[in-house]
N, C-alpha and C positions, 0 to 999 in steps of 0.2 A: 811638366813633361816636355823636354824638347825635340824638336825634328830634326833627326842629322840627313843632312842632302848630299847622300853617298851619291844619287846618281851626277850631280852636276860636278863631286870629287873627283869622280873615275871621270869623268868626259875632260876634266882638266889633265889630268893625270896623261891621259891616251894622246891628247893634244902635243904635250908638253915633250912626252917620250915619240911621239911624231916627227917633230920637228928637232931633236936631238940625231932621231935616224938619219933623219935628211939633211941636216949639216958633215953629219958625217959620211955621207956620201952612197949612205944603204937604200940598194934602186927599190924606192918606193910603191913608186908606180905596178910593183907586183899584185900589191894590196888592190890596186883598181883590178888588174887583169883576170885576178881570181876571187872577184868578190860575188858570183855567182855560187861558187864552191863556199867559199866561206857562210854564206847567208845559205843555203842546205844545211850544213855541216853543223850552225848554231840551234837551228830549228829542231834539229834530233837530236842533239844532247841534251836539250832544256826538255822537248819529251820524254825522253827515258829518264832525263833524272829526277824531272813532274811524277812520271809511275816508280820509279824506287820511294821516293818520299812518301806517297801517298800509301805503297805496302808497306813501307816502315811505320805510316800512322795506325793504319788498322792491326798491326800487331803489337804495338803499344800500350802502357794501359793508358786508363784514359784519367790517371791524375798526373802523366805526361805532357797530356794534350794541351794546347790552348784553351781557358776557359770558355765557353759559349762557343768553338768551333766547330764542336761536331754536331752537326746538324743531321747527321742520319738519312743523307742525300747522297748517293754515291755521286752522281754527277755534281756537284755541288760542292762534294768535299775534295774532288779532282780538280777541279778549277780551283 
């Protein structure tokens, strides 16, 4: 079984397409100015779409499920 290291992909990716804006001349520096807003704005999407997931699992059957995930922990199985 192999590890795909998606996250170091997208960190190249984001890099890559970074510095394509900023040759091209797209004022970057927005990204700083609103990265207050951005970091809220990520924090409640990954929430509500953590609780969509987690009511789509409990209405699921459970040879849906991950083998050995449901632990019968509501807080447990939310994390």
């Amino acid at each position: 079984m192999s590890f795909c290291l998606a996250g170091f992909i997208a960190f190249v990716i984001s890099v890559l397409v970074f510095l394509l804006l900023a040759l091209l001349g797209v004022p970057v520096h927005i990204v700083y100015r609103k990265l207050l807003a951005l970091a809220v704005t990520s924090a409640v999407f990954s929430y509500i779409f953590a609780l969509g997931l987690y009511a789509k699992s409990l209405l699921a059957d459970n040879t849906a499920l991950a083998e050995g995930g449901n632990t019968g922990e509501n807080v447990i199985g939310f994390l």
